[in-house]
C-alpha positions in Angstrom: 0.0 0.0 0.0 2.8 2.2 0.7 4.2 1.6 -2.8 1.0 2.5 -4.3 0.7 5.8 -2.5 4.3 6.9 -3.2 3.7 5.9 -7.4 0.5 7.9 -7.1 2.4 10.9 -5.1 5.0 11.0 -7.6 2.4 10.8 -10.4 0.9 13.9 -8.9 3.6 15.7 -8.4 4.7 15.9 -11.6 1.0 16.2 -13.5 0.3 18.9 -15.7 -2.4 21.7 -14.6 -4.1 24.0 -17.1 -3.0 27.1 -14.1 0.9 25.4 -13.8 3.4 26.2 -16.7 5.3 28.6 -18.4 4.5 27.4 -22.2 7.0 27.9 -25.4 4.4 30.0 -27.6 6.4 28.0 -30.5 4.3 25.1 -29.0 1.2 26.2 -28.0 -0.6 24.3 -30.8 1.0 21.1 -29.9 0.6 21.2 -26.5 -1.6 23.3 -25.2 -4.0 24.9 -27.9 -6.9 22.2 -26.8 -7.2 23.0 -22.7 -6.9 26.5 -23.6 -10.2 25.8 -25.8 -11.9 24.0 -23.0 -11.0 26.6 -20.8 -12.3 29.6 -22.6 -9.7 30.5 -25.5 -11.4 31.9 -28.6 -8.4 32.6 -30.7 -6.5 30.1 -32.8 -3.1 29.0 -32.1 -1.6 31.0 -35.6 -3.3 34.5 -33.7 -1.7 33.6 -30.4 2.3 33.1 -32.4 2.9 33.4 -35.3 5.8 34.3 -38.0 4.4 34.7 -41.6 1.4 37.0 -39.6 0.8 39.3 -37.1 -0.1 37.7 -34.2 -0.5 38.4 -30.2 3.7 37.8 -29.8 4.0 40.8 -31.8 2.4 43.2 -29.4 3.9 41.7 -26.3 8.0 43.1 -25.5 10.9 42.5 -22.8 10.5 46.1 -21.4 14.3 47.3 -20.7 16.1 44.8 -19.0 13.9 42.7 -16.5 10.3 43.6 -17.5 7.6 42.8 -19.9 5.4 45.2 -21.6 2.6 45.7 -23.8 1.8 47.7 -27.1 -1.9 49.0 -26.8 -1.7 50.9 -29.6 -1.3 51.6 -33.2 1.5 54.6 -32.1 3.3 52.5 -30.3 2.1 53.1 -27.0 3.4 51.0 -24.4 1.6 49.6 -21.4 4.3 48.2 -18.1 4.0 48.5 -13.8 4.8 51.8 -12.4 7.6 49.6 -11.1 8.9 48.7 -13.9 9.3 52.2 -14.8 10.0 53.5 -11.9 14.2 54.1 -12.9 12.9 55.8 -15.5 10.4 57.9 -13.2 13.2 58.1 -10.7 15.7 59.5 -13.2 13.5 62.5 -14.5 12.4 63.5 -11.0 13.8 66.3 -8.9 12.8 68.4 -6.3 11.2 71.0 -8.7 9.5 68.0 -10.8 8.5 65.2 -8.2 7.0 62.8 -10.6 7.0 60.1 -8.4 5.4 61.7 -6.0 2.5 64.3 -8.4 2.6 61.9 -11.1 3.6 63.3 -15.2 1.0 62.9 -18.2 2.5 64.0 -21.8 -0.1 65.9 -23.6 1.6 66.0 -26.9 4.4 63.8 -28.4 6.9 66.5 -28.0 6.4 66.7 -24.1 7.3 62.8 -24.0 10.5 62.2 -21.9 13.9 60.0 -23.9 15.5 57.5 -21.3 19.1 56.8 -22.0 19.6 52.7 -22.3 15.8 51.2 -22.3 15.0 49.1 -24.8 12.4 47.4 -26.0 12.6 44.2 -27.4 10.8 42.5 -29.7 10.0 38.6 -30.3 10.9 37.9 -33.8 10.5 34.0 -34.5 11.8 31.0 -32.3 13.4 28.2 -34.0 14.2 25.0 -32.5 17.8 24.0 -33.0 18.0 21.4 -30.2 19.5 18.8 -33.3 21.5 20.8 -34.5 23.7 21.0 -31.1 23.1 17.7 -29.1 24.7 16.0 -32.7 28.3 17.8 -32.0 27.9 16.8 -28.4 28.6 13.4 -26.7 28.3 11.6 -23.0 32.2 11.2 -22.9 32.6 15.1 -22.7 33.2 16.5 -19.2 30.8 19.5 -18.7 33.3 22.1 -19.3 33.9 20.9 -22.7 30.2 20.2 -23.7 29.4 24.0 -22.4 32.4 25.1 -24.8 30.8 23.3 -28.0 27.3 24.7 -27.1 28.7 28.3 -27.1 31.1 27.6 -30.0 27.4 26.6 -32.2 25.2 28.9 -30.7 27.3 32.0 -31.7 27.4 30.4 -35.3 23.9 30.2 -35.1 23.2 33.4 -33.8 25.4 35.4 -36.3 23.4 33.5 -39.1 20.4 34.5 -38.2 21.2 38.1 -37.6 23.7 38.7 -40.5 22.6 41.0 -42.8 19.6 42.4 -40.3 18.8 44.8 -37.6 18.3 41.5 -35.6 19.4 40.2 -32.1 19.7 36.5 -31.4 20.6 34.3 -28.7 20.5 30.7 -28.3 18.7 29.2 -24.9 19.2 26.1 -23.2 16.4 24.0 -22.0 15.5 21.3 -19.7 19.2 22.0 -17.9 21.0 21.8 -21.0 18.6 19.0 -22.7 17.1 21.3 -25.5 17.8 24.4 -27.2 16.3 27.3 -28.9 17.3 30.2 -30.9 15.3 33.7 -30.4 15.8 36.7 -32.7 14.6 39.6 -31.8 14.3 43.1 -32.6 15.3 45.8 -30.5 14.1 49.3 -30.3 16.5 51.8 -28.6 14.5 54.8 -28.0 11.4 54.2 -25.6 10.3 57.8 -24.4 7.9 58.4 -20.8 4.9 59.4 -21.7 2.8 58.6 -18.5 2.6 57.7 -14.8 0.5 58.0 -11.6 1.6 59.5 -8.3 3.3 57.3 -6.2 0.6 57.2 -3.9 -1.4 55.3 -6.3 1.1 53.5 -8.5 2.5 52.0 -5.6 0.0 52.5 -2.8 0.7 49.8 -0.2 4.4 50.0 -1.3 6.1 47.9 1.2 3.6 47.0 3.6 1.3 45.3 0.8 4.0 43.8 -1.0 3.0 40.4 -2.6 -0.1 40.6 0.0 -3.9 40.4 -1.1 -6.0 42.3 -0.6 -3.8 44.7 -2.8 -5.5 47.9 -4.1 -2.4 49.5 -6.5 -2.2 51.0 -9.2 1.0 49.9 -10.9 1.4 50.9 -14.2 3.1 53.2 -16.6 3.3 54.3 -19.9 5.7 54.9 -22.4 6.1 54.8 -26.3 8.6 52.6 -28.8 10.2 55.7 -31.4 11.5 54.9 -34.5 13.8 56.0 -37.6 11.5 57.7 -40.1 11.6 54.7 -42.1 10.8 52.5 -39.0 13.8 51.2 -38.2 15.5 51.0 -34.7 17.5 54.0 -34.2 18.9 56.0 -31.3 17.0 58.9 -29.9 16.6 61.4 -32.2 14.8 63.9 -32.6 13.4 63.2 -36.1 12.2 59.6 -34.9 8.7 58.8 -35.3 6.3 56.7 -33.4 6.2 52.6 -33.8 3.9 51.1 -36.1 3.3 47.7 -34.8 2.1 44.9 -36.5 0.1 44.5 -34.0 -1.1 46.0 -30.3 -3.8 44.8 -28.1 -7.2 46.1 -27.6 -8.7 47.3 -24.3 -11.8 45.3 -22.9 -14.1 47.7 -21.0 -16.4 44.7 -19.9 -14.0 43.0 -16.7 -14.6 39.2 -16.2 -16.7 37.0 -13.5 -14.9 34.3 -11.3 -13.8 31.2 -13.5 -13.1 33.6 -16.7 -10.6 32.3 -18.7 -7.1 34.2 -18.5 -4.0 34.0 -20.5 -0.7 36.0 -19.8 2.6 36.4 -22.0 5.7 38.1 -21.4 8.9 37.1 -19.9 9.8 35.5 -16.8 13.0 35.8 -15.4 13.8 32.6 -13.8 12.8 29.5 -11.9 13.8 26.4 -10.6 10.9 23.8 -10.6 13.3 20.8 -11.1 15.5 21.7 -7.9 15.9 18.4 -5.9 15.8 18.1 -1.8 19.5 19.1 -1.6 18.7 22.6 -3.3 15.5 23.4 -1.6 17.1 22.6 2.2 19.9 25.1 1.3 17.8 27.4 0.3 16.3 27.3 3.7 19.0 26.6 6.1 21.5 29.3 4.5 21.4 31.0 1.5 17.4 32.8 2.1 18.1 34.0 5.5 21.4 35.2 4.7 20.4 37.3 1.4 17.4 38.6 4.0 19.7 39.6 6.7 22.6 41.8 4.8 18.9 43.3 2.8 17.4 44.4 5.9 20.7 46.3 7.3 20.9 48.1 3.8 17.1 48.8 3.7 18.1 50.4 7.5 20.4 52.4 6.8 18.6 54.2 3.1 15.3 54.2 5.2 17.1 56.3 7.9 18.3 59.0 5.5 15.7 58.9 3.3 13.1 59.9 5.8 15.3 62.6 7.3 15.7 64.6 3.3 13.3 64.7 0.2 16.0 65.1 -2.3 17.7 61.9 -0.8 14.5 60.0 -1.1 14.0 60.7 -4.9 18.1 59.7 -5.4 17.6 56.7 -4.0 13.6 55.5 -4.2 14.4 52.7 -7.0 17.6 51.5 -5.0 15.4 51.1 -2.1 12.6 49.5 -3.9 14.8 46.8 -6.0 16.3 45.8 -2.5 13.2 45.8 -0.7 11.4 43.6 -3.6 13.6 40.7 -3.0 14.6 41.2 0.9 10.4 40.4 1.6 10.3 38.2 -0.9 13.1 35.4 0.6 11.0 35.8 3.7 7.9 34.7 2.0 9.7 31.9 -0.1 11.5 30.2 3.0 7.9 31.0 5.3 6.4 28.9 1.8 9.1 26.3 1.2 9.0 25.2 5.1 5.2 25.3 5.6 4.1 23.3 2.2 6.8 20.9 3.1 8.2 21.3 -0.1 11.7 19.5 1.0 9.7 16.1 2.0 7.8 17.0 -1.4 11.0 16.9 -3.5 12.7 13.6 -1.4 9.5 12.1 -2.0 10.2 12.7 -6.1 13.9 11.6 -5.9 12.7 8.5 -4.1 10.2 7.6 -6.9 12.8 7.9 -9.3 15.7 6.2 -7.7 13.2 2.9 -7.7 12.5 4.0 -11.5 16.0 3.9 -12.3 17.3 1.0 -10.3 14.4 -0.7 -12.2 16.2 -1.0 -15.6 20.4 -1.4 -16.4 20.1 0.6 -18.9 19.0 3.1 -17.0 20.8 2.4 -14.1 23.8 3.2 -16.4 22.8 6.6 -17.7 21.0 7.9 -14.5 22.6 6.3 -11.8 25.1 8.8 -10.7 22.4 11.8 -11.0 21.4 12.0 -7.4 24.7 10.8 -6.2 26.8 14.2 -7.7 24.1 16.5 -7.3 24.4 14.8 -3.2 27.9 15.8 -3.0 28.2 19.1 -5.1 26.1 20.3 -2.6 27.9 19.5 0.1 31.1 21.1 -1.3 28.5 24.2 -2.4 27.4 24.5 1.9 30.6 25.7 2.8 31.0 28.2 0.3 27.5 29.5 0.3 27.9 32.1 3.0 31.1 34.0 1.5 29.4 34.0 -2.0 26.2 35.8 -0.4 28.2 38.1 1.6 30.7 38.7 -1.4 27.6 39.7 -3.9 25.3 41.3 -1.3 27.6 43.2 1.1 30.0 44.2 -1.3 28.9 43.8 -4.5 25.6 46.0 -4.1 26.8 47.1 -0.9 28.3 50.5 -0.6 28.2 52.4 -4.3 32.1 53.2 -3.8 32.9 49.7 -4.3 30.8 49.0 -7.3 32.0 52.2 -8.8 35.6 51.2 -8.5 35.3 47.7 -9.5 34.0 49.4 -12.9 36.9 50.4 -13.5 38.9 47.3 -13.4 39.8 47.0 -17.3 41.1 50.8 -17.3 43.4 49.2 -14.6 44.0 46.6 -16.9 45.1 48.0 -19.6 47.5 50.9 -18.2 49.2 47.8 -16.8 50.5 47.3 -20.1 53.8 48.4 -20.9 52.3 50.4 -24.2 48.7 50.7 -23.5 46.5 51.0 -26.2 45.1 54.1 -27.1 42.2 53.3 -28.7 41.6 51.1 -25.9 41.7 53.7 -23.3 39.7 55.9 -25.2 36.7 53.7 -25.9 37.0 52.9 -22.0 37.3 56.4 -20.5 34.1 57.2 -22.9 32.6 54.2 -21.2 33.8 55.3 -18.3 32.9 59.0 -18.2 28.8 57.8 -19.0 29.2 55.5 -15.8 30.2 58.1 -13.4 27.8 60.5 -14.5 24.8 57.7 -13.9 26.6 56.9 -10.5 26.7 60.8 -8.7 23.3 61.5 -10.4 21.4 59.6 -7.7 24.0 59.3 -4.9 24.3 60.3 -1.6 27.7 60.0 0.0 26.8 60.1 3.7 25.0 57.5 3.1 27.4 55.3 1.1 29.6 55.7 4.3 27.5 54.4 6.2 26.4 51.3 3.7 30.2 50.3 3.8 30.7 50.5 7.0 28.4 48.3 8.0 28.7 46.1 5.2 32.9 45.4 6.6 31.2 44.6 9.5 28.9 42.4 8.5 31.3 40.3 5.8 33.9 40.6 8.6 31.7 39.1 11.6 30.0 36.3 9.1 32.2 34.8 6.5 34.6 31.8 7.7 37.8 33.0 8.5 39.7 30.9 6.1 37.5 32.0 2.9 38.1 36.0 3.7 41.3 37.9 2.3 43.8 37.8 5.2 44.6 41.6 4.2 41.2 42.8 4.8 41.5 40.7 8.4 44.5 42.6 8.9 43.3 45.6 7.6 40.2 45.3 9.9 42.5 44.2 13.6 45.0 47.5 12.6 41.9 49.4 13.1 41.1 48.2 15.9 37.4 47.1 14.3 36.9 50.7 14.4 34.3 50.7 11.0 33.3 54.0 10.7 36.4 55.3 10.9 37.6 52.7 8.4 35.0 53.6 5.9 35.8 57.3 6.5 39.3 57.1 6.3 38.4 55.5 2.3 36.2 58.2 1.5 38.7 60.7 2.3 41.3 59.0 0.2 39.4 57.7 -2.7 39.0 59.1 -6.1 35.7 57.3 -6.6 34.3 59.3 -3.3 34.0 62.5 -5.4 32.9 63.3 -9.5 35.1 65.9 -9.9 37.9 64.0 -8.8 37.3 60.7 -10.8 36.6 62.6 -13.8 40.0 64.6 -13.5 41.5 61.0 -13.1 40.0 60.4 -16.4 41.1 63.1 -18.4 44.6 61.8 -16.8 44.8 58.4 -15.9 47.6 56.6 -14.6 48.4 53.3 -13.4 50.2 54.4 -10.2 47.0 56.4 -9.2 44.3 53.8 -9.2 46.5 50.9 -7.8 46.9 52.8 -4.6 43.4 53.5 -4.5 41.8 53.0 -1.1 38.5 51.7 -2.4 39.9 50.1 -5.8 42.1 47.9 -3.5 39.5 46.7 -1.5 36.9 45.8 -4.5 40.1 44.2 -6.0 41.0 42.4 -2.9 37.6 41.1 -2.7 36.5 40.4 -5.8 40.2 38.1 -6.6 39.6 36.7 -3.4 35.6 35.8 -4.4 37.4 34.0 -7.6 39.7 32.1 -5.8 36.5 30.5 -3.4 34.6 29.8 -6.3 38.0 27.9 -8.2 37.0 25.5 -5.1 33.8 24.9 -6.3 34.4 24.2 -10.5 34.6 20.5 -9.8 31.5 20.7 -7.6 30.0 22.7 -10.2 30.0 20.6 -13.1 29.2 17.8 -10.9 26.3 19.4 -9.9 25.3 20.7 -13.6 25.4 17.2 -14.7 23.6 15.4 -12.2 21.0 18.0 -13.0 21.2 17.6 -16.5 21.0 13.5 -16.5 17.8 14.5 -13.4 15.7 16.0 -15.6 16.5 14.1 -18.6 15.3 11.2 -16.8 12.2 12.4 -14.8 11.0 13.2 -18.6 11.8 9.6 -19.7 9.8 8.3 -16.9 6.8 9.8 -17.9 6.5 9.9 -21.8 3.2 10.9 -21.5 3.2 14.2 -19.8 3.8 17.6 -20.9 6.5 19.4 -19.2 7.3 22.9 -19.4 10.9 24.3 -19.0 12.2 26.7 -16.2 11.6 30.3 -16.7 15.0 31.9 -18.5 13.6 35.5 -19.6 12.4 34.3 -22.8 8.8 34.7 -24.0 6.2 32.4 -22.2 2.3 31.9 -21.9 0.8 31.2 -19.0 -3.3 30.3 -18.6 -6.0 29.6 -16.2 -8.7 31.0 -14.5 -9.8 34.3 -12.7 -10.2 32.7 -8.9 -10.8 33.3 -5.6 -8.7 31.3 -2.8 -9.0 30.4 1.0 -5.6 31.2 2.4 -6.0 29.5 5.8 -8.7 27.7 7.6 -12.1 29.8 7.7 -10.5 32.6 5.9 -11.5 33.5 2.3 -10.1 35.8 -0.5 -12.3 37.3 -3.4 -10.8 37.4 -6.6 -11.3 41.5 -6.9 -10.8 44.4 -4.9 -12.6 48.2 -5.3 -11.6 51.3 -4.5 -13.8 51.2 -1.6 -10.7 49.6 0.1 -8.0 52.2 -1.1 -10.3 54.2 1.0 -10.2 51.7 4.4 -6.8 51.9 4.1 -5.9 55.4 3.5 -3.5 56.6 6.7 -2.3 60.3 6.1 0.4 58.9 8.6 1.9 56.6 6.4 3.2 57.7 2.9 2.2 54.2 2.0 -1.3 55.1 2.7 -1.8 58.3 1.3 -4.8 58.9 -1.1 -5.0 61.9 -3.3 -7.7 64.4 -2.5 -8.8 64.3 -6.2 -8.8 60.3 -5.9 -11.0 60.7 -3.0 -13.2 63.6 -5.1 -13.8 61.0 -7.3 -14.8 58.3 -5.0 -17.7 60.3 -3.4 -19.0 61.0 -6.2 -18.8 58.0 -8.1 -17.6 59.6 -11.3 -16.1 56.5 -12.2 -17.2 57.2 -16.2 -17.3 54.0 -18.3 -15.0 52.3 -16.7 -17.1 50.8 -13.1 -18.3 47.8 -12.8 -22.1 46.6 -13.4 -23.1 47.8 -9.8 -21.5 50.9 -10.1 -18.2 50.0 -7.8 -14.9 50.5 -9.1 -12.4 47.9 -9.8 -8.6 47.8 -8.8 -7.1 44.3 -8.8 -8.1 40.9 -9.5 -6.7 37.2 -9.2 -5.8 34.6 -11.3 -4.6 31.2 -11.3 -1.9 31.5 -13.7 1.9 31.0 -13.3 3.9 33.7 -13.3 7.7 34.7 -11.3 9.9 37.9 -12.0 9.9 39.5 -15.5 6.4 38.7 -15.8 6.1 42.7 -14.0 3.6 44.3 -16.8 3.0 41.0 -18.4 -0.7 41.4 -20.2 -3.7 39.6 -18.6 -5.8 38.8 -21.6 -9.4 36.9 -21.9 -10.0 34.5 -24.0 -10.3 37.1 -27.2 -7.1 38.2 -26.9 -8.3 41.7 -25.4 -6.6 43.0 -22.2 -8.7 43.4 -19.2 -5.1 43.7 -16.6 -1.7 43.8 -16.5 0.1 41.4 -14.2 2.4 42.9 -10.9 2.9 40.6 -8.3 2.2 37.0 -6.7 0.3 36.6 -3.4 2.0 35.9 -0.2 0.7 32.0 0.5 2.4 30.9 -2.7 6.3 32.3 -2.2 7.2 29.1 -3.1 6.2 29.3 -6.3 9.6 29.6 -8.1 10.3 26.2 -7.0 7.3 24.1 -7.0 3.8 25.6 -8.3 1.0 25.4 -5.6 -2.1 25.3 -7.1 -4.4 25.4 -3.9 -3.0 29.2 -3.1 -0.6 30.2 -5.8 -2.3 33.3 -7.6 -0.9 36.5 -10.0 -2.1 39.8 -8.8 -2.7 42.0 -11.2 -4.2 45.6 -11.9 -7.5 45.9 -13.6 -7.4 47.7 -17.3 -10.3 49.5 -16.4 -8.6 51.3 -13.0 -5.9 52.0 -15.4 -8.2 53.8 -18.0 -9.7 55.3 -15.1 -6.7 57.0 -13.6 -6.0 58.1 -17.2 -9.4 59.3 -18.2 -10.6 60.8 -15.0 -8.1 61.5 -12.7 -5.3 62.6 -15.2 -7.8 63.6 -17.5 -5.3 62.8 -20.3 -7.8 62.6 -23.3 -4.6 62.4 -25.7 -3.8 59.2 -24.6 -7.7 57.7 -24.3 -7.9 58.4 -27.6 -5.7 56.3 -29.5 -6.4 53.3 -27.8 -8.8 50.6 -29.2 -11.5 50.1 -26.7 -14.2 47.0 -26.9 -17.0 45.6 -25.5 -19.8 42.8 -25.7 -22.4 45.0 -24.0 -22.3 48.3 -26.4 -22.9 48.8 -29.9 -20.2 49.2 -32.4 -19.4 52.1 -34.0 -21.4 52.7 -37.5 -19.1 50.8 -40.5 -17.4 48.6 -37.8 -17.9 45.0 -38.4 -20.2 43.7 -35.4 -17.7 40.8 -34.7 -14.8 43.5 -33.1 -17.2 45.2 -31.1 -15.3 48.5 -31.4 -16.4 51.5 -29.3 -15.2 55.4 -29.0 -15.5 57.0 -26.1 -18.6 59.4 -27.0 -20.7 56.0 -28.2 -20.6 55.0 -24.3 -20.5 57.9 -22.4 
């Protein structure tokens, strides 16, 4: 009987959901195109990807480096989270033009604001070139040598597919190295700020509602893809014209009821559903409350002078927020991991195939050793763990000086040489020069002081003795463990303290002057010293790699039947299920929506998180909500679904079964931080803002008609326009007002 249950568990664990995965568009039709019917989809699989036609891919983009975004209209107008653009927000923002706290609405195309370095990227095809690799490799190759072909063949690949184009390419692996894919895209260098709401709505709750429902924010932005007057990508320029897409999604004004069908694509960063016991306990034990604990000292220290001086807030509000994001979210994912038992969940897998392996010689000879290696890499990878967290988080993104000096490691480099290169140096100090100027524009050096001084401390007090540079030890005993006065004593000294001065070392630079360097010596010291520790891990490394590899090859093998989806990599997915509700503990129950009625229970003039506009509130009491309220007259903010989403998915559209948008997607709900490493479908939910709040705060709160109007909005409940075919149910504003 035991047997029985633990095949069954095993079965279970590993069955596909229509709310779990994060599906290859490229195989939508093969896979998943008949659920999504049954569940609600009304497109085909050719209007959901395709290459020959315009298709829902087409309107859906990587927005700058770690987001996804959405074209909503034929001007290229693109949809994203507040948070995702809040850099952007950040960067235009002073004391004299506080966008992120009053908000900014373009009126015309000329008042749109350029942002030096966002992108946005378009999906161009997928091709799967999986053959085409796995035939140059073979099982006698040690990892290092197979990861050396597949780079040697994906850069082959990729230079075919973009020679001759305005095309980028890269090649992805799969399945831990099992399958591969090559994805061209097309990237657009000149996305411009067109739109945002005050802080106090785009992200009302801010820290205390982080991936928590009830949420009731706002989070969304707007910005616009410019192009080359013959609508290629260009730089910004001044003569560049708006995007024509092929293709941009409309806006559905009627919401959804609780079992809708929902479907988002974009680009989720990264996850690890295949991680086995070993990973999972690490997680836990060491590596989580680590990453939390050097967080929370950081978050401290910005919160303290933050709160004491407006200016320093607006410098350093996206620093805060990008540490604060992840700092709550290890919290949630070890709270997660230990409370739906997630290690017994993955033993319990690992046991089932063990007995599947030892079942067959054959397979006993390919996947024997899997759990064995990946069993001792991590043992090798324990002692090393804390030094690489305290290495990346304390001084790595620790104090700016360090990061700033570290950057300029090849200039070091190359006036080493005993005839530098000129052209060399030149291309570098340009480089260079752009780098400092993005460093001092949102920097505070009081507080950078304090950051590495307490970062010292912490590295000092916390990695093993034997895996920390004995310099910094000594440097640390000479004085006396006297940390302020050691990070003063580096600002005073240090070229990288102070613009002028680092700029005056570029105009001159010289070997002798940066290798004395208070602050360059002690990012070099640290970051050879971080290379050495991780030369102690390459054989656990590649031991680890394949034992994952041969893991995952095999849990496929074992169940032919199934259809698995790959880990997230930040390459286009779709995700689908249901709008949904949820009962987050015993006799406690979520609904899938919230109003505005609860912005209003939670407004707390006392808290900046709380804050509600007085025009917010005007609106409110009035219920001038326009076209945008739902059937009984309340407004919508948020809503639920049961879809799989993880980081990158940040602005990701939320589409019905049409292929209309009715949200965007921001965040994942509290009871479900496991999520990244094994999907819970009882709690695991996407949060996301409702369209029609959106078009709300746009319509009737900005009152930014210019942008309402070249939208495409539809509904099922209104007539169409006169010479519209009935079938696309489009509406203008004045047919509905």
């Amino acid at each position: 009987m035991k047997k029985l249950f633990t095949l069954i568990f095993v079965a279970l664990a590993f069955a596909g959901r229509a709310d779990e995965g994060m599906w290859l568009p490229l195989f939508i039709e093969r896979l998943n195109y008949v659920d999504m019917q049954k569940e609600g989809l009304q497109l085909t699989a050719e209007e959901i990807y395709s290459i020959n036609h315009s298709s829902l891919k087409d309107a859906i983009i990587q927005f700058g480096g770690g987001c996804t975004g959405e074209i909503i209209s034929s001007k290229g107008l693109i949809l994203t989270n507040h948070h995702c653009g809040y850099g952007a927000i950040q960067s235009h923002s002073t004391i004299e033009h506080d966008y992120l706290a009053d908000g900014f609405w373009a009126r015309t195309l000329d008042e749109e604001l350029p942002n030096e370095g966002l992108t946005a990227r378009f999906l161009v095809r997928i091709e799967d070139v999986t053959g085409r690799i796995l035939k140059e490799l073979n099982d006698q190759m040690t990892e290092k040598e197979r990861n050396a072909k597949i780079a040697e063949l994906s850069k082959v690949i990729q230079k075919e597919a973009t020679e001759g184009t305005d095309y980028d390419a890269r090649v992805a692996p799969f399945f831990n190295g099992n399958e591969f894919y090559l994805f061209v895209y097309l990237v657009y260098r000149d996305v411009r700020f067109v739109g945002a709401p005050p802080s106090s709505i785009g992200k009302f709750g801010a820290d205390t509602d982080n991936w928590m429902w009830p949420r009731h924010t706002g989070d969304f932005a707007l910005f616009r893809v410019y192009t080359a007057p013959d609508g290629k990508p260009a730089a910004y320029s001044k003569e560049n014209v708006p995007l024509k897409p092929k293709h941009h999604l409309p806006i559905a004004t009627d919401g959804y009821e609780k079992g809708d069908f929902a479907m988002i694509m974009g680009y989720p960063g990264s996850t690890d559903r295949y991680l086995t016991s070993w990973g999972v306990k690490l997680a836990i034990e060491v590596s989580n409350p680590t990453v939390v604990k050097i967080r929370e000292k950081k978050l401290d220290i910005m919160k303290q002078d933050m709160d004491a001086d407006r200016e320093v807030a607006i410098k350093y509000a996206s620093k805060y927020a990008g540490t604060s994001n992840y700092w709550k979210f290890f919290i949630g994912q070890t709270r997660g991991l230990k409370r739906l038992k997630i290690f017994e969940e993955k033993q319990e897998i690992e046991r089932g195939f063990t007995r599947w392996v030892n079942a067959d010689a054959a397979r006993k000879a390919r996947y024997g050793s899997a759990l064995g290696d990946i069993e001792t890499a991590y043992r090798v990878l324990n002692e090393y763990t804390l030094q690489r967290w305290y290495y990346i988080e304390s001084m790595l993104r620790g104090a700016e000086v360090m990061s700033l000096a570290q950057s300029f490691a090849g200039l070091e480099k190359e006036l080493a040489e005993k005839e530098p290169s000129a052209e060399k140096l030149g291309r570098m100090k340009q480089a260079l020069n752009g780098a400092v100027e993005r460093h001092f524009k949102n920097y505070n050096q009081p507080t950078d002081v304090k950051l590495l001084s307490a970062m010292l401390q912490m590295y000092y007090e916390n990695v093993p003795v034997h895996q920390q540079p004995a310099a910094f030890r000594q440097m640390i005993e000479k004085n006396k463990k006297n940390y302020d006065k050691m990070a003063a004593d580096i600002f005073a000294k240090s070229i990288f303290a102070d613009e002028a001065k680092v700029r005056a070392f570029l105009e001159k630079p010289s070997h002798k002057a940066i290798a004395k360097d208070p602050a360059f010596v002690l990012s070099s010291m640290m970051m050879e010293n971080f290379r050495n520790n991780q030369k102690n891990l390459e054989e656990a490394n590649e031991m680890l790699e394949r034992g994952n590899r041969l893991f995952v090859a095999g849990l496929r093998e074992m169940q032919p039947e199934k259809k698995f989806y790959p880990n997230a990599n930040s390459t286009m997915r779709l995700t689908y299920g249901q709008i949904l509700d949820y009962y987050p503990a015993d006799a406690i129950h979520y609904n899938y929506f919230t109003t505005l009625a609860g912005v209003m229970e939670k407004e707390d003039d006392s808290k900046w998180e709380f804050v509600v506009q007085p025009k917010l509130k005007e609106l409110y009491q009035k219920k001038d909500f326009g076209i945008w309220a739902n059937k009984d007259g309340t407004m919508p903010v948020n809503f639920l679904a049961n879809t799989d989403i993880t980081g990158g998915n940040s602005g990701s559209p939320v589409m019905n079964g049409r292929g209309e948008l009715i949200g965007l997607a921001f965040d994942g709900n509290w009871e479900a931080m496991s999520g990244d490493i094994a999907f819970e479908p009882e709690y695991q939910r996407t949060i996301s803002v409702d369209i029609r709040y959106v078009m709300f705060i746009i319509d009737k709160y900005a009152e930014a008609k210019n942008i309402i109007s070249e939208l495409t909005l539809v509904s099922n409940r209104v007539k169409p326009k006169a010479g519209t075919p009935a079938e696309t149910k489009v509406m203008e504003m004045e047919a509905v007002e």
